[in-house]
C-alpha positions as CSV (number, residue, x, y, z in Angstrom):
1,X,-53.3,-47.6,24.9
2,X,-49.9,-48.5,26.3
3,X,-48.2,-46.8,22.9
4,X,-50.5,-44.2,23.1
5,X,-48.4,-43.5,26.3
6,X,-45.0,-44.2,25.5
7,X,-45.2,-41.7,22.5
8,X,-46.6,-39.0,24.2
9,X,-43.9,-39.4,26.9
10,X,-41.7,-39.2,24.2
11,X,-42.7,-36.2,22.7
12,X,-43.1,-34.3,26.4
13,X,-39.4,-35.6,27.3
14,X,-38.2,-34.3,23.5
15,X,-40.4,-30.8,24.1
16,X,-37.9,-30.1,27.7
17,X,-34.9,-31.7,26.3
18,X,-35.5,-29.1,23.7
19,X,-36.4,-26.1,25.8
20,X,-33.6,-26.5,28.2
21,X,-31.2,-26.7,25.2
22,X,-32.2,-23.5,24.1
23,X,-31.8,-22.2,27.4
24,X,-28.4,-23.1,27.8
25,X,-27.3,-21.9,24.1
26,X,-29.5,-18.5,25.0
27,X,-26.9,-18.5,27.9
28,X,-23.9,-19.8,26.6
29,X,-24.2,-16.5,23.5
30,X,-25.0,-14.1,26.5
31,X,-21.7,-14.9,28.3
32,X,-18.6,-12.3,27.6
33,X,-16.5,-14.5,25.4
34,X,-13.3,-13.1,26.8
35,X,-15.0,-12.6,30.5
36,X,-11.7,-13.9,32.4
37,X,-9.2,-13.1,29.2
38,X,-6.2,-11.0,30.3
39,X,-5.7,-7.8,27.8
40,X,-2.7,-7.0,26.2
41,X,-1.4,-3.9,24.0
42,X,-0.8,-4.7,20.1
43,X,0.1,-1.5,18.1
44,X,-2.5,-0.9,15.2
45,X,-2.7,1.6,11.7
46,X,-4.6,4.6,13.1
47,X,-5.3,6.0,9.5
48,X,-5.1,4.0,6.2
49,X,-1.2,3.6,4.8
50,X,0.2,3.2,1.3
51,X,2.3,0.5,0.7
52,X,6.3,2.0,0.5
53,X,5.2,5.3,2.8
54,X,7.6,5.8,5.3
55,X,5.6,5.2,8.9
56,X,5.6,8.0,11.7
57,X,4.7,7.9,14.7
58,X,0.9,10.0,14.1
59,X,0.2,6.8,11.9
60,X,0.0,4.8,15.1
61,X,-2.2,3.7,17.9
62,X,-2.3,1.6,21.0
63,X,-5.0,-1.0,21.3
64,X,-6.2,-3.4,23.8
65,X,-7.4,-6.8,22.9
66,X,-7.6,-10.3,24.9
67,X,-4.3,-12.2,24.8
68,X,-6.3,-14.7,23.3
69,X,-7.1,-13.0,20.2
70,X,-4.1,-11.7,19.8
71,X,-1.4,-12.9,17.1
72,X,1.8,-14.2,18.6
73,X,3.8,-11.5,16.3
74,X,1.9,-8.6,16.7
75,X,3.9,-5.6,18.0
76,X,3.3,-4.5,21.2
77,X,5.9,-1.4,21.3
78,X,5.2,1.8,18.6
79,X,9.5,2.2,18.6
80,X,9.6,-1.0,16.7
81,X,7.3,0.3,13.5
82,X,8.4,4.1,13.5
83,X,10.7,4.9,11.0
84,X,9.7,1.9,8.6
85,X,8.3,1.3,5.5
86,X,5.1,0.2,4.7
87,X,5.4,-3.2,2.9
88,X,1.4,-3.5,1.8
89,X,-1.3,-1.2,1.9
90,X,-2.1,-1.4,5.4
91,X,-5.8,-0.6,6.8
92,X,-6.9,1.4,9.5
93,X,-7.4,-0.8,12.9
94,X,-5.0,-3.2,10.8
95,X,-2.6,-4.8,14.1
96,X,0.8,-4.6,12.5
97,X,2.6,-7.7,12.0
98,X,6.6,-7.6,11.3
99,X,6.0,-9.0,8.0
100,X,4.0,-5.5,7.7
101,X,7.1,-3.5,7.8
102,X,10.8,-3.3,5.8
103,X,14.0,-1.5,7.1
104,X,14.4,2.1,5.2
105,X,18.0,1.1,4.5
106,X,17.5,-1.7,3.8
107,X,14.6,-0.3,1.2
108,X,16.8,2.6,-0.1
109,X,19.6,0.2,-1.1
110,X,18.1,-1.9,-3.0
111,X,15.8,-1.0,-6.2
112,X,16.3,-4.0,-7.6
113,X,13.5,-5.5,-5.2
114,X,11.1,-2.7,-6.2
115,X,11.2,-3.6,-10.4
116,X,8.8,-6.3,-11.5
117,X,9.7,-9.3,-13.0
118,X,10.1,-8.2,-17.1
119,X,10.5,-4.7,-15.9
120,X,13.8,-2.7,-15.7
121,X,14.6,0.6,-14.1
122,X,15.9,3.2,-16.1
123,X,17.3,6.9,-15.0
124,X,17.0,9.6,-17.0
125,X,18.2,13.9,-16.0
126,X,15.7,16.0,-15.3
127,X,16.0,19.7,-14.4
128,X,13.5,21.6,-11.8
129,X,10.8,22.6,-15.1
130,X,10.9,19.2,-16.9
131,X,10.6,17.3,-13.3
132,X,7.3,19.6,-12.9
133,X,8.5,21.5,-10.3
134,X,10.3,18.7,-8.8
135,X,7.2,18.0,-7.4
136,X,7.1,14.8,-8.7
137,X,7.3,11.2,-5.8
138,X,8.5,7.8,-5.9
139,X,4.7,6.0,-7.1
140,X,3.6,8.7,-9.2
141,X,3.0,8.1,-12.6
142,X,4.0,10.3,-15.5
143,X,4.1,10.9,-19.6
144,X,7.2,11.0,-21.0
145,X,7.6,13.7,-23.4
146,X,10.0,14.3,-26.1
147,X,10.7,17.6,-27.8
148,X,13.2,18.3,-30.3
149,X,13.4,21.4,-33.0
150,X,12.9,20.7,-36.9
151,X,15.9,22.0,-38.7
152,X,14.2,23.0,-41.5
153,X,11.8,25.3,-39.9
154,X,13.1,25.5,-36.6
155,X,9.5,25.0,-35.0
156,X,10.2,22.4,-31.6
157,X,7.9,19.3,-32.3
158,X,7.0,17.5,-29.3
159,X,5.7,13.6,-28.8
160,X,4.5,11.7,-25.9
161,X,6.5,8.7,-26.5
162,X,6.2,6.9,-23.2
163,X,2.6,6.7,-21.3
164,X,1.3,6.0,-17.8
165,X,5.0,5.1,-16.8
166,X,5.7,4.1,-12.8
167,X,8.2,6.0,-11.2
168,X,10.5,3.9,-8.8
169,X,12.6,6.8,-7.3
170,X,13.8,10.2,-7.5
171,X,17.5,11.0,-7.0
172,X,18.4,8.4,-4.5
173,X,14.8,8.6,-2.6
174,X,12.5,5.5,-3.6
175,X,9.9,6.5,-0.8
176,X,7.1,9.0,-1.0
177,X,8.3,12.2,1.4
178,X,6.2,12.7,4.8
179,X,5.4,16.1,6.0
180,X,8.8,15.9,8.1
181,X,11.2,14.7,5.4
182,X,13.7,17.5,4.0
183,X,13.2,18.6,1.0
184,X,16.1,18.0,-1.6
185,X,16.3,18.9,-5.1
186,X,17.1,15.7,-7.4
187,X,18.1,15.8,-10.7
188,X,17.3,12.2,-11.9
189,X,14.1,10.2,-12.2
190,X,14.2,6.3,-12.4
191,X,11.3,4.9,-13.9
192,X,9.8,1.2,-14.5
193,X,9.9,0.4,-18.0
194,X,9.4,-2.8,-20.4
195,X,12.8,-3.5,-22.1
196,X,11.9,-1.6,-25.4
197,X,10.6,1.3,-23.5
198,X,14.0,1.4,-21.6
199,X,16.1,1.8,-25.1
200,X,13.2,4.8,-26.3
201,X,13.9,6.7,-22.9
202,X,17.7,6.6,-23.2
203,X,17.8,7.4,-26.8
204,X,15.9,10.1,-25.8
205,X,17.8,11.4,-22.8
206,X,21.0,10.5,-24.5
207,X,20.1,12.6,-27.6
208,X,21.8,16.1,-26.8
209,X,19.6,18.0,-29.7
210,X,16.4,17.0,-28.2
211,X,15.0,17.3,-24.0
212,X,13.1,15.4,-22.5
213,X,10.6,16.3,-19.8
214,X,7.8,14.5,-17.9
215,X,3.9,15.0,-17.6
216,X,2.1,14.0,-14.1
217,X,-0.7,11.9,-13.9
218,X,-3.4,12.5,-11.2
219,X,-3.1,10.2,-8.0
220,X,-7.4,11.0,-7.5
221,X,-8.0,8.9,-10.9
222,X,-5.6,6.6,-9.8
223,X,-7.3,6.6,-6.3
224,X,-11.0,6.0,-7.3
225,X,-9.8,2.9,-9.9
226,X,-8.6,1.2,-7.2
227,X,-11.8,1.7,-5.6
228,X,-14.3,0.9,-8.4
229,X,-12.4,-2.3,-8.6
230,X,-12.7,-3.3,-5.1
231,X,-16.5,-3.1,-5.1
232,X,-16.6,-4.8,-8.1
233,X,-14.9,-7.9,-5.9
């Protein structure tokens, strides 16, 4: 009889040990988690951002957060991220991070840093009709064509002889142009080419019989691979 009583003491003591646990977790979840946290501004994307697009001032908001979910480096002042350069693909509601940003000078003088590793960059002329209007921008990609009359018949035979190649800069501008950039006409294109493809393009350019001009790929394809390969993740 006496167990009898000791277990079901046991089991009523378990039953409100329970029930006031639940409580207190029911009011622990309920509390504002930042209910005495000071806020702070961080400066955030306001719309999504290409990596290497140069960052104006529309691009950027003020938000506030608590100071204890904010990261130490986050910038807190919109002069500091104007005028850069997008280092990643940066998201909308993204807090910017310095590591986020690079210096346009320091961007425009170096190329080097923009070539992948087995890549090299070659230039090669380009008037306003073989640049396609000189409409082409530093990320596009583009067909390199090659045309070049047959002396025999005197009929110009044109080849694709480079495909899908990246284009690092256009004169001396290796960023894509914002609505407020000037517009300046630019007789060179530098592209990103394997070692091989390099020697093709300047035999090419070099060869005073023959032009060469350049076919633009669509950024939408581009655009929507990038998507269909993020859902797949």
């Amino acid at each position: 009889m006496r167990s009898k009583l000791i277990l079901i003491a046991a089991l009523l003591m378990g039953i409100v040990t329970t029930v006031l646990f639940f409580n207190y977790m029911k009011q622990y979840k309920e509390a504002p988690a930042f209910k005495n946290d000071k806020l702070v501004n961080v400066v955030a994307v306001k719309q999504e951002i290409r990596e290497n697009t140069k960052i104006s001032p529309g691009m950027l908001e003020i938000l506030q957060i608590p100071e204890s979910g904010a990261h130490a480096q986050a910038l807190k002042n919109q002069k500091d991220a104007e005028g850069k350069i997008a280092a990643a693909n940066l998201a909308a509601g993204e807090v910017l991070l310095p590591n986020h940003l690079k210096d346009q000078k320091e961007e425009a003088m170096f190329v080097s840093k923009k070539v992948r590793d087995g890549y090299r960059a070659v230039s090669i002329g380009v008037n306003i009709v073989q640049s396609v209007s000189n409409l082409i921008e530093p990320g596009d990609f583009v067909d390199v064509v090659y045309s070049k009359k047959d002396k025999v018949t005197d009929k110009l035979l044109s080849q694709v002889i480079l495909e899908k190649v990246h284009v690092l800069a256009i004169g001396r501008r290796m960023v894509e142009a914002e609505s407020e950039t000037p517009h300046v006409e630019y007789a060179q294109v530098t592209l990103e080419l394997m070692p091989e493809d390099g020697v093709t393009a300047i035999n090419a350019d070099e060869d005073s019989d023959a032009t060469v001009g350049l076919m633009l790929h669509s950024r939408i394809v581009k655009d929507q691979e990038k998507e269909q390969t993020q859902t797949q993740k």
